[in-house]
C-alpha positions, -999 to +999 in steps of 0.1 A: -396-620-461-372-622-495-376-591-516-370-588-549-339-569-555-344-535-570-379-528-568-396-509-537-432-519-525-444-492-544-430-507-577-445-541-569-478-526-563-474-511-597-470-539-611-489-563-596-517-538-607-500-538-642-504-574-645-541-576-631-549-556-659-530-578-687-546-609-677-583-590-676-577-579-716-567-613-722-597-628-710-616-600-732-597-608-760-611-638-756-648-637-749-643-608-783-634-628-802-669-648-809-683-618-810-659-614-843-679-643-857-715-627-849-709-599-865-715-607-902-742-630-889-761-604-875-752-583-901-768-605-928-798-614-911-810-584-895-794-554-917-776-536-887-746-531-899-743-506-871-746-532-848-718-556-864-693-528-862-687-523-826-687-564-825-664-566-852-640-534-839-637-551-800-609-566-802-586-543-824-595-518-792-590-545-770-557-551-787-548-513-783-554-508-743-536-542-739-505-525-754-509-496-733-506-519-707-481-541-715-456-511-721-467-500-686-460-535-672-426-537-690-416-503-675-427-511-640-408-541-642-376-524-659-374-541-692-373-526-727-411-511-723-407-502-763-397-541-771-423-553-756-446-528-772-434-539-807-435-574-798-474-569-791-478-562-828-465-591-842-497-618-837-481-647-825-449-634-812-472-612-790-485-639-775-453-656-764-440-620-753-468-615-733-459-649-716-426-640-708-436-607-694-462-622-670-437-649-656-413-618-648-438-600-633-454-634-610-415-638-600-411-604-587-441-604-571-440-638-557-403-625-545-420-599-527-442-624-509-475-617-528-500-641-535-506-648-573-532-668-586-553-668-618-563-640-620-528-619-605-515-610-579-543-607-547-551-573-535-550-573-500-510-589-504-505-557-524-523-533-502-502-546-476-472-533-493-490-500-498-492-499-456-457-517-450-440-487-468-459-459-455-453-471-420-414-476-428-414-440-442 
């Protein structure tokens, strides 16, 4: 099996775990983002505006943990992490950067022999690295 050159098992676990985690907080950022439009709805009609707030608030904390973890991501794969961390602030530059950082991250872990699919990289291909390196150690 081809491995990616550069990164131990341990790495690729990291970051197939990394990018797991990106593509969940974009599919939040997505389902959030209605909720965005609720939120002076329900405000208006039922006078909670304790209840629009969180609605109205998910996705800038979305947006923060996805920077977390795109810094993380961008480490594990040995790139500028604080780039990439910019990058997510811009709004459609973060988008694009985000792109490019997942297609690095499929190719080192597709390198590695890891199955990705829509949702990342599966786990037991990345557990298997876990077990392939302790039994070399």
């Amino acid at each position: 099996m081809a491995k990616a050159k550069g990164y131990t098992n341990d790495e690729v676990y990291q970051i197939g775990q990394e990018h797991r985690a990106i593509i969940w907080l974009i599919l939040l950022q997505f389902l959030s983002f209605p909720m965005t439009q609720l939120a002076p709805l329900l405000e208006r009609s039922s006078g909670m505006p304790l209840l629009a707030l969180p609605l109205a608030l998910a996705p800038f904390f979305i947006n923060i943990v996805s920077l977390f973890f795109v810094y993380r991501l961008a480490a594990a794969l040995k790139n500028s992490p604080w780039l990439y961390l910019l990058l997510g602030l811009i709004p459609c530059i973060s988008l694009i950067s985000l792109l490019i950082l997942s297609s690095r991250a499929q190719a080192a872990l597709k390198s590695h022999g890891v199955s990705v699919g829509l949702m990342g990289a599966s786990r037991s291909d990345l557990e298997r690295l876990v077990d392939d390196e302790g039994r070399d150690a």
